[in-house]
Backbone as CSV, one residue per row, in Angstrom:
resi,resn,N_x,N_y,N_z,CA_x,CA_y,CA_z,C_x,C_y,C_z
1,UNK,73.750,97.708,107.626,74.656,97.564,108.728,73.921,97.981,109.996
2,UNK,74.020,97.353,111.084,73.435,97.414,112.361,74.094,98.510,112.794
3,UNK,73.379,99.354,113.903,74.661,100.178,114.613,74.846,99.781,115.708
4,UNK,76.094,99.609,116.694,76.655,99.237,117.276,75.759,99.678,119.290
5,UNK,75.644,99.077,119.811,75.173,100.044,120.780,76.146,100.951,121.675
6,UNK,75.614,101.707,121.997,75.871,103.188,122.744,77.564,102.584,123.940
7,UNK,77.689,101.376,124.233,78.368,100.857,125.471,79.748,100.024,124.328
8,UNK,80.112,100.758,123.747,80.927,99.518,122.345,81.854,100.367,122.157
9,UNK,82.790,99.863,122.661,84.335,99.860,121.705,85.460,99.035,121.127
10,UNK,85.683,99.990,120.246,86.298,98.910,119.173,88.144,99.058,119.262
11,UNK,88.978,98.220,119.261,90.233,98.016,119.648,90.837,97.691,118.402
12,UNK,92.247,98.194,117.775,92.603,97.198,116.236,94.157,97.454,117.114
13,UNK,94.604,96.260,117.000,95.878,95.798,117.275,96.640,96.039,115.949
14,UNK,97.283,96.381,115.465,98.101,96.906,114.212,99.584,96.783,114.202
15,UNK,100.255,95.715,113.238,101.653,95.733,113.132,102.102,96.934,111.886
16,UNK,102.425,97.687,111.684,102.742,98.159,110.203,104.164,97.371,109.675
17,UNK,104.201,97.232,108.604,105.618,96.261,108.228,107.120,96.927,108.295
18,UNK,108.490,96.423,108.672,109.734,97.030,109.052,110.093,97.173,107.375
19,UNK,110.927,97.756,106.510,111.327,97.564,105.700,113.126,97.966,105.678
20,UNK,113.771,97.441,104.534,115.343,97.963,104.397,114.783,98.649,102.909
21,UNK,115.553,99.559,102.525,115.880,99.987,101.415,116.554,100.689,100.961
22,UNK,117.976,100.476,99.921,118.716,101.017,99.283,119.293,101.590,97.849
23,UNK,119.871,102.328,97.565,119.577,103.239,96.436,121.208,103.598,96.125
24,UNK,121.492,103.170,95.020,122.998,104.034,94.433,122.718,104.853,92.900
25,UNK,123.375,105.767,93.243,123.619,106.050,91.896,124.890,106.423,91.401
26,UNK,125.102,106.216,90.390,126.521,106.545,88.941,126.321,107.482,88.321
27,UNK,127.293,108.608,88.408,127.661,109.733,87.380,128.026,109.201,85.801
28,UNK,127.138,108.898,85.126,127.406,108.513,83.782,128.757,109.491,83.346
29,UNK,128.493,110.684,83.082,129.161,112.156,82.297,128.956,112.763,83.419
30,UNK,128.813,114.222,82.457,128.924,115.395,83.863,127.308,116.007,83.860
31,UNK,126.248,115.380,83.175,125.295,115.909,82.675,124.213,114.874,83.276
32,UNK,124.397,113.193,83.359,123.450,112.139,83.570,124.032,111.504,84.558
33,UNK,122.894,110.956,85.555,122.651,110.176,86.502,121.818,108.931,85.929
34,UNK,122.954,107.537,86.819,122.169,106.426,86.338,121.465,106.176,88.031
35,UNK,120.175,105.515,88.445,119.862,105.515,89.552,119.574,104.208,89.878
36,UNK,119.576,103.477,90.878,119.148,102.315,91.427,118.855,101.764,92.604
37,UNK,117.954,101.354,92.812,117.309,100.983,94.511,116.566,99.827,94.529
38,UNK,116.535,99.246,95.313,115.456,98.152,95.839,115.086,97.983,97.671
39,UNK,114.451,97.172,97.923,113.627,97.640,98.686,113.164,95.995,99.478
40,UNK,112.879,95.582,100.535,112.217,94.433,101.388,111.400,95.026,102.177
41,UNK,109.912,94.376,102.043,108.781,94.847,103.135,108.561,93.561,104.261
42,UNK,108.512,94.030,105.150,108.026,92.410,106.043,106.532,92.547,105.844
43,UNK,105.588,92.375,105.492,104.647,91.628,104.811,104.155,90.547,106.052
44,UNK,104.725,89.652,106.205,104.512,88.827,106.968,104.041,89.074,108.538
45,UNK,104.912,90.096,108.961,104.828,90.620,110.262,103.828,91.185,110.425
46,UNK,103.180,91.800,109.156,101.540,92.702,109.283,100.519,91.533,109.021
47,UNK,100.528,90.421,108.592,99.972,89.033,108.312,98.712,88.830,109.376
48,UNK,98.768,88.830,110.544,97.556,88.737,111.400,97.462,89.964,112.308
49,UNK,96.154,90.169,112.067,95.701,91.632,112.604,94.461,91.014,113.492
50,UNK,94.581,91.763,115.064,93.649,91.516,116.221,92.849,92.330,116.206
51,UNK,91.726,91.965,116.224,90.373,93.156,116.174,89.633,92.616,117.648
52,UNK,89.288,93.300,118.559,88.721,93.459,119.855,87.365,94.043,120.005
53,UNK,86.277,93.715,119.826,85.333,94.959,120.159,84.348,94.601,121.539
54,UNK,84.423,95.584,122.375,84.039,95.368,124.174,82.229,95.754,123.893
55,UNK,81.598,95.388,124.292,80.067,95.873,124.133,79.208,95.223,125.286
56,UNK,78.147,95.339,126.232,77.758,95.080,127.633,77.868,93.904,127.311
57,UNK,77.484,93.100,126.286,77.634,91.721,126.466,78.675,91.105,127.075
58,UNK,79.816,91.748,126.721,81.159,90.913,126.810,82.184,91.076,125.787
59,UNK,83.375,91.066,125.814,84.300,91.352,124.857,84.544,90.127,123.261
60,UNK,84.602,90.921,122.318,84.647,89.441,121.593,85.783,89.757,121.250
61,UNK,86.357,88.802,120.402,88.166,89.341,120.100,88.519,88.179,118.604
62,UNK,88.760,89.031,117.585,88.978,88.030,116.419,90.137,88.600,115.844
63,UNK,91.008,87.390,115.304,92.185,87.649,114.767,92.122,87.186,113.376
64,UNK,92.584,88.242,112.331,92.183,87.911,110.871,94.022,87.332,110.547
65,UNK,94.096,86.325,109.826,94.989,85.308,109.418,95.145,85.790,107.941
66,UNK,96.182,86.738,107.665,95.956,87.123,106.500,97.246,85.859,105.699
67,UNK,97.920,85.703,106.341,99.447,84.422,105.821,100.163,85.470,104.286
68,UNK,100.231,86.249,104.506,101.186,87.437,103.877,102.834,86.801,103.619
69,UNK,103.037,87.323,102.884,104.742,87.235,102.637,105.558,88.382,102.410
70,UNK,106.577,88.186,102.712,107.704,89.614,102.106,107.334,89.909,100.902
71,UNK,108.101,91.208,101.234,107.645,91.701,99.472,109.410,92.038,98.968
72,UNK,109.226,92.632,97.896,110.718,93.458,97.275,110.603,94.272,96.348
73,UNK,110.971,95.156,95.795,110.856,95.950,95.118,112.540,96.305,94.355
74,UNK,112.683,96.638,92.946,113.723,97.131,92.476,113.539,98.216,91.406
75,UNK,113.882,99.159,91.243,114.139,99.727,90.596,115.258,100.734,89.994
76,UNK,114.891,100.823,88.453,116.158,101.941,87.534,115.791,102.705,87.324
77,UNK,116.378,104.109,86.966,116.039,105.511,86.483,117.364,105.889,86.288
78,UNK,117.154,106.963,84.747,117.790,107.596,84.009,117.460,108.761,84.095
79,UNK,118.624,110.246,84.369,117.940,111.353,84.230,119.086,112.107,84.347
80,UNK,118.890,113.637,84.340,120.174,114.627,84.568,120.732,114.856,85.659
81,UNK,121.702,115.518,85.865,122.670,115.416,87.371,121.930,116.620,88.098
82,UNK,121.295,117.728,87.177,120.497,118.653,87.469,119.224,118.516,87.404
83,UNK,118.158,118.181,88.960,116.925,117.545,88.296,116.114,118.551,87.351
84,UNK,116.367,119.722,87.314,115.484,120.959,87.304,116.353,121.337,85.488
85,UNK,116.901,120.633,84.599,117.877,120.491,83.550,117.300,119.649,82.817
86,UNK,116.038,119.020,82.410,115.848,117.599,81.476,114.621,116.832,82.109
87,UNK,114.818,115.768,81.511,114.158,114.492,81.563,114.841,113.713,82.846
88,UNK,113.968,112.868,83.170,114.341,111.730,84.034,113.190,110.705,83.796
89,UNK,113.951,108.982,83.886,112.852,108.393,83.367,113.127,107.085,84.786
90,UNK,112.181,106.141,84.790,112.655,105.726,85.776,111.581,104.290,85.547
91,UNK,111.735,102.829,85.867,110.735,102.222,86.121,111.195,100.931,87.415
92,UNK,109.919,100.431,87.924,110.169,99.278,89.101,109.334,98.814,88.896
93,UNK,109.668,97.048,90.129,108.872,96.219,89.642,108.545,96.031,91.188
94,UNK,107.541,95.481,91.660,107.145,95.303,93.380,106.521,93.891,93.139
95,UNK,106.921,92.981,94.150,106.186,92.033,94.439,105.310,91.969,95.357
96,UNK,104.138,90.919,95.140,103.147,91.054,96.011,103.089,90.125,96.776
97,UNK,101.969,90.732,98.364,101.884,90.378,99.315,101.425,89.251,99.799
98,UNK,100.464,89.135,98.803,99.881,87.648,98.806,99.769,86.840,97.849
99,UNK,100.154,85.206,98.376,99.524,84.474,96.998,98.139,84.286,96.591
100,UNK,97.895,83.527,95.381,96.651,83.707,94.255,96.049,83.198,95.505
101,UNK,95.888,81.896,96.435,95.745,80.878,97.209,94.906,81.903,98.739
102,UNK,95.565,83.016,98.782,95.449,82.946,100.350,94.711,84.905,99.902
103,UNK,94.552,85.332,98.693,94.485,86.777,98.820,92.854,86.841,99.346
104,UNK,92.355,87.789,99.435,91.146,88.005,100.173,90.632,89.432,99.161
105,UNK,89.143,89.405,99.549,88.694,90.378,98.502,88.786,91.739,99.051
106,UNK,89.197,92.098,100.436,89.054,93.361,100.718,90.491,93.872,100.748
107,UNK,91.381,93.173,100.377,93.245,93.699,99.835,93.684,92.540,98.312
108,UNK,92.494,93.016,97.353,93.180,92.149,96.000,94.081,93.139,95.192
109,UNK,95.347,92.756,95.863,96.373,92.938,95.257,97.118,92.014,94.601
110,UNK,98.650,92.441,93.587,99.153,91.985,93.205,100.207,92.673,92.615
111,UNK,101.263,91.601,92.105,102.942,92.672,91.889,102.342,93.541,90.945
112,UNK,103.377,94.441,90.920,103.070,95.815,90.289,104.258,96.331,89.604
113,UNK,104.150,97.193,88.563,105.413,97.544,87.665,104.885,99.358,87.938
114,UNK,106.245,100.182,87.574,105.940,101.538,87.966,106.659,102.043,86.414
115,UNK,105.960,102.812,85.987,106.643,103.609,84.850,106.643,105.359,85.114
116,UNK,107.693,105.449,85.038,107.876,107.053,85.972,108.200,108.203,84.896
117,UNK,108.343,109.322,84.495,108.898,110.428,83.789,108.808,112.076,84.288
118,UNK,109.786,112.585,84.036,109.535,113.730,84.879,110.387,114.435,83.803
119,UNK,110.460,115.941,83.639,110.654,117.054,83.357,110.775,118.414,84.122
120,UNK,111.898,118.593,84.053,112.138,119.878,84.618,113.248,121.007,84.328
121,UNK,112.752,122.842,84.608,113.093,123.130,83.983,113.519,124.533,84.527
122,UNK,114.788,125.039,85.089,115.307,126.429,85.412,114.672,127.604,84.500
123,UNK,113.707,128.302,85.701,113.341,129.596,84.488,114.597,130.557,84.233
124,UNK,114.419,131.839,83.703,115.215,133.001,84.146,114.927,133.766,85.531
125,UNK,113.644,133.555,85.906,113.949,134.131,87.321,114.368,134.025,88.111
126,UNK,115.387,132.584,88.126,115.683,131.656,89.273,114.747,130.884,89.803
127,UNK,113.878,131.240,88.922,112.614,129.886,89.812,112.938,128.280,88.921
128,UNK,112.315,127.726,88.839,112.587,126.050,88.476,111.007,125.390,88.274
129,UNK,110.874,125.069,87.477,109.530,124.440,87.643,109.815,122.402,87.030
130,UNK,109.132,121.893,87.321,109.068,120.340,86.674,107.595,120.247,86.641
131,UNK,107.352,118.474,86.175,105.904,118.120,86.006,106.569,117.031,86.199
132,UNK,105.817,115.621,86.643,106.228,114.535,86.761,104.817,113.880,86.571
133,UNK,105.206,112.283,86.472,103.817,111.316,86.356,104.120,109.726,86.432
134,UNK,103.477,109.164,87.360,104.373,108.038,87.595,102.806,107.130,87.125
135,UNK,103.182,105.612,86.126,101.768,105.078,86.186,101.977,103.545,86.563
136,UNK,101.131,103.096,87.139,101.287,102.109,88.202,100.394,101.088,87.442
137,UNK,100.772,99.771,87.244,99.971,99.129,86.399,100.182,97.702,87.505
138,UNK,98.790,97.247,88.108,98.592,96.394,89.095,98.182,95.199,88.555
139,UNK,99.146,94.053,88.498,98.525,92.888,87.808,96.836,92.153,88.404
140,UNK,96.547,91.380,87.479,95.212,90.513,87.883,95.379,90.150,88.877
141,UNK,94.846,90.258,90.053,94.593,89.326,91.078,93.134,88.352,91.159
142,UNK,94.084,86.948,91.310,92.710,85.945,91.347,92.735,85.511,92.978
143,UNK,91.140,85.884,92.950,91.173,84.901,94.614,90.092,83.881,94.108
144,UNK,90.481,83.417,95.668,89.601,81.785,95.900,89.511,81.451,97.380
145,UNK,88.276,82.663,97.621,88.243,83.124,99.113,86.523,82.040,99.775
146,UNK,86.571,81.287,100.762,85.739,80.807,101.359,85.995,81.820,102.975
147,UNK,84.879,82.037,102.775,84.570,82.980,104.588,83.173,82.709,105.071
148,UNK,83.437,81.990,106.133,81.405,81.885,106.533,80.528,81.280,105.836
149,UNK,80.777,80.143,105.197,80.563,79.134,104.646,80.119,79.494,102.783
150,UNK,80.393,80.745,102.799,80.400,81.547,100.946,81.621,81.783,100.461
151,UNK,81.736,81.203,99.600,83.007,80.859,98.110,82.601,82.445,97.007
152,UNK,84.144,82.959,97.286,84.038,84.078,96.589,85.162,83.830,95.328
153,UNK,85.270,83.440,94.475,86.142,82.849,93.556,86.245,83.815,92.200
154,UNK,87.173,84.417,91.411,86.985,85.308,90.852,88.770,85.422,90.377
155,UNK,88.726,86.768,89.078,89.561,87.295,89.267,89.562,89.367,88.989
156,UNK,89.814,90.072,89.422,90.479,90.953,89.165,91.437,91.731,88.412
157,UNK,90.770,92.299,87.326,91.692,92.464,86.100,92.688,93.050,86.047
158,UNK,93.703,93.414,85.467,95.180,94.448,85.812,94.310,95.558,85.773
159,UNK,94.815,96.695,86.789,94.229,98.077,86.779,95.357,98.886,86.879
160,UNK,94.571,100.330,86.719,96.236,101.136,86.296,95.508,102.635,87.198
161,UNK,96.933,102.610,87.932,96.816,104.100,88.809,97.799,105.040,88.469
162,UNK,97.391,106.376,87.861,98.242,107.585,87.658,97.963,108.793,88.336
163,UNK,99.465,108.791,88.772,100.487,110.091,89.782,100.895,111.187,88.884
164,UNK,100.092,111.931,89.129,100.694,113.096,88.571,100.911,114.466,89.477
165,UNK,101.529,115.055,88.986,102.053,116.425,90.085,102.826,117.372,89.234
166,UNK,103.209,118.738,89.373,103.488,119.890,89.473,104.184,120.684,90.027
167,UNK,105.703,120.932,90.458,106.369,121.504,91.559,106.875,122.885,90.713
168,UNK,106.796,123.970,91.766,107.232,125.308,90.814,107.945,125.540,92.201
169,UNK,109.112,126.006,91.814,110.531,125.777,92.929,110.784,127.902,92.940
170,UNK,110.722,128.433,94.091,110.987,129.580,94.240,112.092,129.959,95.003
């Protein structure tokens, strides 16, 4: 990578996406909670991003065309009315941002499923402790990316990301 000269700055025009999202839950008994939410990302609105960079030459200014779409998300979870009392289990599904057609290799993404579980548990001291772990399993993404006259064609195998954490409640 070249370095930039000493007279250079760099500008990023940035939309971040608006989203709605809502969530109910049902008192099964007096003991369980049923939970439910889903979710809309505008996707689209973050779709083209302006990059500016000023340097003695002259300003250049490029706009990346990402053609993004909404997203959505839904999910269920099962658990106690007391989080710090049991189990809670929970899973969602997210759609993705881009199609197979238009994804690019430096955001290969794709929909995603969430499998969640948590535990928690009132000591005698009045303290509370849980453990939780959420695992994120990211489908294949295939691109079929031409940039600058090189064909990057491929796919991306499902990969899996795990959340884990620890809360001790005083």
């Amino acid at each position: 990578m070249l370095p930039l000269p000493s007279q250079t700055s760099v500008k990023l025009k940035w939309k971040n996406p608006q989203w709605l999202e809502a969530g109910l839950s049902y008192k099964v008994d007096d003991r369980h909670m049923l939970f439910v939410s889903g979710n809309w990302q505008e996707w689209s609105e973050f779709s083209q991003n302006t990059l500016a960079v000023d340097t003695a030459a002259g300003n250049r200014l490029t706009t990346l065309e990402r053609d993004w779409d909404d997203t959505w998300r839904l999910a269920v979870g099962y658990g106690n009315v007391d989080y710090y009392q049991g189990w809670t289990l929970g899973v969602s599904y997210e759609s993705s941002p881009a199609k197979d057609s238009v994804r690019t290799i430096d955001f290969p993404v794709d929909s995603s499923w969430k499998l969640s579980s948590a535990y928690g548990r009132r000591l005698a001291s009045g303290r509370a402790v849980s453990v939780g772990a959420t695992l994120q399993i990211v489908g294949d993404a295939e691109i079929d990316q031409t940039n600058q006259g090189v064909r990057f064609a491929g796919e991306f195998s499902d990969f899996y990301v795990l959340y884990a954490g620890v809360t001790l409640r005083f």
